[in-house]
N, CA, C and O atoms as CSV, one atom per row, in Angstrom:
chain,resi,resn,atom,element,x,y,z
A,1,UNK,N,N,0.836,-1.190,0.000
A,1,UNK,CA,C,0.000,0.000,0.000
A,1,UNK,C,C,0.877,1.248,0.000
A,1,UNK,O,O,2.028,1.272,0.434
A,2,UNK,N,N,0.259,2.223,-0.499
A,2,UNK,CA,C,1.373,3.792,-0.886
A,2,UNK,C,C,1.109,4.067,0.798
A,2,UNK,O,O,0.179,3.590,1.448
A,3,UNK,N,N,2.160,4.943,1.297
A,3,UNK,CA,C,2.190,5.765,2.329
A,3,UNK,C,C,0.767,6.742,2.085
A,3,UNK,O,O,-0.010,6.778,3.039
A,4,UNK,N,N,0.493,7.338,1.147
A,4,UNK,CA,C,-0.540,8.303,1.074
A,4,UNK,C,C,-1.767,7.693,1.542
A,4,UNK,O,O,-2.528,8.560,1.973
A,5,UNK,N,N,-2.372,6.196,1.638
A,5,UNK,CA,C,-3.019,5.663,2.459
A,5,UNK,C,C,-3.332,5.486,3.788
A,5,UNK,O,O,-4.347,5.616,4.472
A,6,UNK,N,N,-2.085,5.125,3.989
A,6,UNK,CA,C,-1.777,5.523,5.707
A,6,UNK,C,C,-2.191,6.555,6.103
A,6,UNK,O,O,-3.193,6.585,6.817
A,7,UNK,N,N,-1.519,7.684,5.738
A,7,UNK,CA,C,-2.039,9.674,5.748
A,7,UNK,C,C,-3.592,9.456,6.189
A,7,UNK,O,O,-4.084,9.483,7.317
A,8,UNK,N,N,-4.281,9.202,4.751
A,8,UNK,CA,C,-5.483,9.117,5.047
A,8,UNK,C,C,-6.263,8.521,5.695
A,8,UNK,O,O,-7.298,9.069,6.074
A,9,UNK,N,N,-5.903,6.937,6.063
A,9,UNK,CA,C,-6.495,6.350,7.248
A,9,UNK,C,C,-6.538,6.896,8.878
A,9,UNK,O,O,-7.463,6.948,9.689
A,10,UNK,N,N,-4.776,7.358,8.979
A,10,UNK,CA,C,-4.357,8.219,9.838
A,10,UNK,C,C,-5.075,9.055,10.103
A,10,UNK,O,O,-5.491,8.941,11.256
A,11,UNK,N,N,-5.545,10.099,9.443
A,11,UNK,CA,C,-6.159,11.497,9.613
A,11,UNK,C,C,-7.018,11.027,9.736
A,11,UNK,O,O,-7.580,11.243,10.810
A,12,UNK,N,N,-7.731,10.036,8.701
A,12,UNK,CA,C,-9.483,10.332,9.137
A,12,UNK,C,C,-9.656,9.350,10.347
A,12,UNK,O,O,-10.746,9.582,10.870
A,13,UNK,N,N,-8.878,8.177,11.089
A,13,UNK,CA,C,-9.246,8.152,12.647
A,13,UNK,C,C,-8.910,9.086,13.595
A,13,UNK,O,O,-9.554,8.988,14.639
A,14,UNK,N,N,-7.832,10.242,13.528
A,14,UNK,CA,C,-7.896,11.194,14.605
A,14,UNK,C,C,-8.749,11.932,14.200
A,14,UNK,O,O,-9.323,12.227,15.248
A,15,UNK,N,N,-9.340,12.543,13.276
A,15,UNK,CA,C,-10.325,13.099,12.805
A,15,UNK,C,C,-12.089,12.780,13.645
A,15,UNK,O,O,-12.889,13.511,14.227
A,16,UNK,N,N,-12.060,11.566,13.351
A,16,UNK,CA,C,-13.204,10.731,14.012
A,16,UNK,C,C,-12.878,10.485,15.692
A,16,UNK,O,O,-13.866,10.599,16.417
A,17,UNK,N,N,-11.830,10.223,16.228
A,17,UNK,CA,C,-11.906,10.566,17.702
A,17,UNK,C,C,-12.057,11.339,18.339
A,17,UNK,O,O,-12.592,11.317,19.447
A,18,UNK,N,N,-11.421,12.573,17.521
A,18,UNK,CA,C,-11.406,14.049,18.348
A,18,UNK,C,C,-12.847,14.750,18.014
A,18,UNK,O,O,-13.329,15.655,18.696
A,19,UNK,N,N,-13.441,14.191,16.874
A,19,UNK,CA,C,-15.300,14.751,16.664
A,19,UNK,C,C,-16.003,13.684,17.833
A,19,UNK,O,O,-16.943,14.072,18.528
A,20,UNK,N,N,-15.541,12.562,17.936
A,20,UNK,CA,C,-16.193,11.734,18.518
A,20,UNK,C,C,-15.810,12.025,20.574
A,20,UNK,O,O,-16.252,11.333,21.491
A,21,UNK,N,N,-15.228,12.797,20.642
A,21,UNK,CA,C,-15.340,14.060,22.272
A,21,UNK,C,C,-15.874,14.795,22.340
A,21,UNK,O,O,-16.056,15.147,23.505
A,22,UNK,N,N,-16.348,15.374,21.604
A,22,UNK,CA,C,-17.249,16.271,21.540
A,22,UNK,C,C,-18.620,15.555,22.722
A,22,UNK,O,O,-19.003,15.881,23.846
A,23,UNK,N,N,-18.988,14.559,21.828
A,23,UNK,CA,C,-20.471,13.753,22.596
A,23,UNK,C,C,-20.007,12.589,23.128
A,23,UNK,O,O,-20.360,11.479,22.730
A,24,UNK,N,N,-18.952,12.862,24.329
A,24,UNK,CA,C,-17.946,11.624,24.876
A,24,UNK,C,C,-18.516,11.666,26.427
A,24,UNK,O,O,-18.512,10.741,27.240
A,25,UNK,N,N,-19.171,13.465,26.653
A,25,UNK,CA,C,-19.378,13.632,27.479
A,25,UNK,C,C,-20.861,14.082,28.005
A,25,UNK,O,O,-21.579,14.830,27.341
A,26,UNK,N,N,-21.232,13.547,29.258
A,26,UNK,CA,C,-22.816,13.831,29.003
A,26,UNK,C,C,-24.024,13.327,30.592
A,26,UNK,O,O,-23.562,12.897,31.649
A,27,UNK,N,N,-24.716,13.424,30.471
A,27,UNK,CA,C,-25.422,13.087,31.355
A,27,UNK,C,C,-27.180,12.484,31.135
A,27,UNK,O,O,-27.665,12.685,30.021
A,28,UNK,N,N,-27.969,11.847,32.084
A,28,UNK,CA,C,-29.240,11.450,31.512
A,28,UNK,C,C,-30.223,12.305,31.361
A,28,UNK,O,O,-31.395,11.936,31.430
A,29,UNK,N,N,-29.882,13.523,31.141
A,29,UNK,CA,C,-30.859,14.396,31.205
A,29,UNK,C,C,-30.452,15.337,29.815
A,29,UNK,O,O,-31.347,15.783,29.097
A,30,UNK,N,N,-29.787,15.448,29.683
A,30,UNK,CA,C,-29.186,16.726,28.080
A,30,UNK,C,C,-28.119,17.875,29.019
A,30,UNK,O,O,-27.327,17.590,29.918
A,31,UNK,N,N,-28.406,19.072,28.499
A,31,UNK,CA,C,-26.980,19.992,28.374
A,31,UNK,C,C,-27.060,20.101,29.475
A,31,UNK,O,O,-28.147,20.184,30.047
A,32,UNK,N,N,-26.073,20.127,29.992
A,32,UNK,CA,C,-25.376,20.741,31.911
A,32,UNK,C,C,-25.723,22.200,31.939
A,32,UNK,O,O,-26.383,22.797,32.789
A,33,UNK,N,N,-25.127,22.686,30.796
A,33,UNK,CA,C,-25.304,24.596,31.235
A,33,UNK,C,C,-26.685,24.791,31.364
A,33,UNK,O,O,-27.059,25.611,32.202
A,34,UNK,N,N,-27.865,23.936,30.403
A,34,UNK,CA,C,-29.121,24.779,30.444
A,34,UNK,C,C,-30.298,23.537,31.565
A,34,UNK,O,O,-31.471,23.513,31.939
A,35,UNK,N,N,-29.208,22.789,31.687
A,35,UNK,CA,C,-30.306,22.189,33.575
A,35,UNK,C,C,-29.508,23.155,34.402
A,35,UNK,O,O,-30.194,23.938,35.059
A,36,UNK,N,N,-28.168,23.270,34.514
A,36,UNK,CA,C,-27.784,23.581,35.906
A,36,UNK,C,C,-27.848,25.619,35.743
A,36,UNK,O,O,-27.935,26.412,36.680
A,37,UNK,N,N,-27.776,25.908,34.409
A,37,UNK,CA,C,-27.333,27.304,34.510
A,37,UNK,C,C,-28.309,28.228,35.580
A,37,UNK,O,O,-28.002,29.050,36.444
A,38,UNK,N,N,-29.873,27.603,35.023
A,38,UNK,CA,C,-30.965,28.900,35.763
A,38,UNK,C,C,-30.984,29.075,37.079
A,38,UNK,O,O,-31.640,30.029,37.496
A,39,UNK,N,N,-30.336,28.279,37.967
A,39,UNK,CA,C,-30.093,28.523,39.179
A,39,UNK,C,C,-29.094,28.433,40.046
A,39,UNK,O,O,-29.064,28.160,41.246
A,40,UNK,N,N,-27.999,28.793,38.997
A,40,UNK,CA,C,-26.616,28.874,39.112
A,40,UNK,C,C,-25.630,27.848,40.338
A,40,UNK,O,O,-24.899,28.095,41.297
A,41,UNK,N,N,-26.109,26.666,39.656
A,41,UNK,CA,C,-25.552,25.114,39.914
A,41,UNK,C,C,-24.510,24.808,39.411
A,41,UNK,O,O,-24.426,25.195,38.245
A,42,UNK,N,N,-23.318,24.057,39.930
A,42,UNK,CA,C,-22.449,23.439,38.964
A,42,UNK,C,C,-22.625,22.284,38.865
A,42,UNK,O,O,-22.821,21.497,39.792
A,43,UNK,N,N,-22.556,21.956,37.256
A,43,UNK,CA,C,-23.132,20.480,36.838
A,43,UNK,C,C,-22.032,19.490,36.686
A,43,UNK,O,O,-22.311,18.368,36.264
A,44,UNK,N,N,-20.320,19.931,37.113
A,44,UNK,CA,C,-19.395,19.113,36.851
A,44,UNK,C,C,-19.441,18.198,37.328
A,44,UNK,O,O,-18.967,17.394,36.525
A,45,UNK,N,N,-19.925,17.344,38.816
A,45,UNK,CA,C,-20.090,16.805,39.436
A,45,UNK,C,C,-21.199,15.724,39.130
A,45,UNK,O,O,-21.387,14.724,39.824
A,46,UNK,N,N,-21.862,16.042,38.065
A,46,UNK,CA,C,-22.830,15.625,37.119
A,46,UNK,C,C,-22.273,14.254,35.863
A,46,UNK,O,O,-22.702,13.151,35.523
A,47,UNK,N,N,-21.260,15.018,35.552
A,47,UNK,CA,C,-20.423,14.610,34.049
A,47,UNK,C,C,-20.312,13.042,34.297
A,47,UNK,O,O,-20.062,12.678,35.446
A,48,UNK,N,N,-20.502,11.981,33.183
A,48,UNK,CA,C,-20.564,11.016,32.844
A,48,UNK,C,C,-19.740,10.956,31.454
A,48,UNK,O,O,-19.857,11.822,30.587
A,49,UNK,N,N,-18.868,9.796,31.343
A,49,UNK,CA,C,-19.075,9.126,29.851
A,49,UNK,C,C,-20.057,8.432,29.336
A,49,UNK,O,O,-20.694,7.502,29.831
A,50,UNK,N,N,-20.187,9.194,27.791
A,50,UNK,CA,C,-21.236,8.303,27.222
A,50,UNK,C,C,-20.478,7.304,26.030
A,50,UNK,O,O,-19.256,7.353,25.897
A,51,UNK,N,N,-21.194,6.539,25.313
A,51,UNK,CA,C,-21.083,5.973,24.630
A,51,UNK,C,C,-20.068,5.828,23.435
A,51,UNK,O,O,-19.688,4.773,22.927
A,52,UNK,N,N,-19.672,7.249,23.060
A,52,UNK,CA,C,-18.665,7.755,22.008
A,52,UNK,C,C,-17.746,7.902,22.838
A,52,UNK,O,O,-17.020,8.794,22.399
A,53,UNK,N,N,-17.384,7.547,23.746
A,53,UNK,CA,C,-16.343,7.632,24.818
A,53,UNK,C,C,-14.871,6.656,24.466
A,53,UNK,O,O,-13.700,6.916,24.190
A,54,UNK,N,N,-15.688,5.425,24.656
A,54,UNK,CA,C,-14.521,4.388,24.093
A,54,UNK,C,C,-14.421,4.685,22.656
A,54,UNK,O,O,-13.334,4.444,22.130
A,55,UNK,N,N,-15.443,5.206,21.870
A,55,UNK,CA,C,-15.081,5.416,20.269
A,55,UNK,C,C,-13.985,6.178,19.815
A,55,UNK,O,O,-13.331,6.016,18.784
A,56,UNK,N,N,-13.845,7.112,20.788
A,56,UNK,CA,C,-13.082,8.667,21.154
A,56,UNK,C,C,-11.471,7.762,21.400
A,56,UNK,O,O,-10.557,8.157,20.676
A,57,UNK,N,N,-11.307,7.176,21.895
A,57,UNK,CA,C,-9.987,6.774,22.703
A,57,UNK,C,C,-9.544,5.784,21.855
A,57,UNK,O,O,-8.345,5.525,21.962
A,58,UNK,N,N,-10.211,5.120,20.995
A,58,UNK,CA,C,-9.905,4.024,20.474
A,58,UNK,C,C,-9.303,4.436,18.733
A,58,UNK,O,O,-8.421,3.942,18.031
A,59,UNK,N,N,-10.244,5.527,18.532
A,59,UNK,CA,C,-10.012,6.242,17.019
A,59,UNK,C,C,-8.564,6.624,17.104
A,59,UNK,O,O,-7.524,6.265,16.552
A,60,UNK,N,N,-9.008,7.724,18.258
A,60,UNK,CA,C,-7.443,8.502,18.640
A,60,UNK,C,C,-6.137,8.073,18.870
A,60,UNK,O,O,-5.112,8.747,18.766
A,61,UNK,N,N,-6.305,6.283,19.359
A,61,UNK,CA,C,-5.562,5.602,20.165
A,61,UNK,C,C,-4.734,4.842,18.444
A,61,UNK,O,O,-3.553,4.495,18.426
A,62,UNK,N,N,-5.302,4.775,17.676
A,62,UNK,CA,C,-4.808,3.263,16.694
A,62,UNK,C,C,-4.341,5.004,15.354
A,62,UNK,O,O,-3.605,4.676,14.423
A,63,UNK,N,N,-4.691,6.283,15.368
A,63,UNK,CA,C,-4.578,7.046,14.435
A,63,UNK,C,C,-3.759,7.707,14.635
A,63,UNK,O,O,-2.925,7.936,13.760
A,64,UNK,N,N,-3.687,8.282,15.905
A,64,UNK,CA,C,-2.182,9.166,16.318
A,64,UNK,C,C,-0.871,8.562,16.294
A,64,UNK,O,O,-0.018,9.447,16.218
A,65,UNK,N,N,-0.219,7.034,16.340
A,65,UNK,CA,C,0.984,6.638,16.147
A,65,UNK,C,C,0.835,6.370,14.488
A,65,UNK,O,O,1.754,6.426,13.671
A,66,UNK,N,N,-0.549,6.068,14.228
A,66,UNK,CA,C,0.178,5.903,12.415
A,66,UNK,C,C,0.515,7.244,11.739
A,66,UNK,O,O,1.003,7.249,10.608
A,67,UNK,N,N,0.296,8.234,12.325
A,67,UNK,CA,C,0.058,9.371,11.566
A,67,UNK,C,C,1.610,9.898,12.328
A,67,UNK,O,O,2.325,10.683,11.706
A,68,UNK,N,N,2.039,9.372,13.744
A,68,UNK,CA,C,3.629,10.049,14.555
A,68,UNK,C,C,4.797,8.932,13.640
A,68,UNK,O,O,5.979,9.129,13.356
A,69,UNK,N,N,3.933,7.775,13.356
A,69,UNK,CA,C,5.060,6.677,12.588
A,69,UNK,C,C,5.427,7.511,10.629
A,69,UNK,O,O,6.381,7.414,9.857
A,70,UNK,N,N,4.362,8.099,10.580
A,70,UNK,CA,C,4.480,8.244,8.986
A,70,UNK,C,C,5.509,10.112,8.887
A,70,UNK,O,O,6.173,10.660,8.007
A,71,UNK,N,N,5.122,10.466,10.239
A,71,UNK,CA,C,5.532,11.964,10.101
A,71,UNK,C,C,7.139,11.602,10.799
A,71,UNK,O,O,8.094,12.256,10.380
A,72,UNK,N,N,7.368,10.492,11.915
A,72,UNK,CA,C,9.285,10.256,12.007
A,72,UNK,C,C,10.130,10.120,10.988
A,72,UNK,O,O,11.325,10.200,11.274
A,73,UNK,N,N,9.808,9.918,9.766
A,73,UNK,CA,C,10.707,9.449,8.477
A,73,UNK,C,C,10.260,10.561,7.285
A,73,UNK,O,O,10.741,10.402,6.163
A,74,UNK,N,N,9.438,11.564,7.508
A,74,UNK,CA,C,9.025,12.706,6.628
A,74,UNK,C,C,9.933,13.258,6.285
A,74,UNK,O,O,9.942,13.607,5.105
A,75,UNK,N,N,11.094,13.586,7.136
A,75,UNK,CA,C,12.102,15.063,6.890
A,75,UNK,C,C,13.118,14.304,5.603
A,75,UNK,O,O,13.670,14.913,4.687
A,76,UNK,N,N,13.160,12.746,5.873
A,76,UNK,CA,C,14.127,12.429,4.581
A,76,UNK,C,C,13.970,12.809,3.149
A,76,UNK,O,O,14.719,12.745,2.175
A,77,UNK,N,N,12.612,13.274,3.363
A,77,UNK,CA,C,12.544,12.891,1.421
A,77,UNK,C,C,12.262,14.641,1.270
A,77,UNK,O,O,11.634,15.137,0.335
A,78,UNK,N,N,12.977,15.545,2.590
A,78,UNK,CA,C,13.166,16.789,2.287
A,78,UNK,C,C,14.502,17.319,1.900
A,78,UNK,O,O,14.779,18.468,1.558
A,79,UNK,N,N,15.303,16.253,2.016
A,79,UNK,CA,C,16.733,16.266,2.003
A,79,UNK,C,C,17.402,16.953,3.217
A,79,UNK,O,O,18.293,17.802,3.231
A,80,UNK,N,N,16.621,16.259,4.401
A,80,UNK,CA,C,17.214,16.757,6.184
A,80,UNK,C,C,16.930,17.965,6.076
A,80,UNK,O,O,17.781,18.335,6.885
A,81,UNK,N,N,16.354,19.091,5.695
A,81,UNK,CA,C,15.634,20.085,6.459
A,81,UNK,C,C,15.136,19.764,7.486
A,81,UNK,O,O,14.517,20.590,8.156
């Protein structure tokens, strides 16, 4: 397989882990700011993982060394810049 595959597998799982934190975090009720805001509660104590949680760690986890493995051997084919 070309390296330019890798790239792209690479990117699009950190891509998909780091969208997939976004809704990693959460509770059984919906948004923290608009249960806890109107009566000026803090809802941190609230916070749960949800479901995209392990999706989040696992994307991030198998995409960030292919993408640190493909970028350690980059500078050669700059001629060591």
């Amino acid at each position: 397989m070309s390296r330019t595959v890798f790239w792209f597998i690479g990117g699009l799982l950190c891509a998909i882990g780091v969208f997939s934190l976004m809704f990693s975090f959460g509770g059984e009720y919906g948004d923290f700011a608009m249960a806890h805001g109107g009566y000026g509660g803090d809802a941190m104590g609230d916070v749960k993982t949800t479901g995209f949680f392990p999706v989040a760690v696992l994307c991030i986890g198998l995409g960030a060394p292919i993408l640190i493995a493909l970028n350690a051997t980059a500078w050669r084919k700059t001629g060591g810049y």
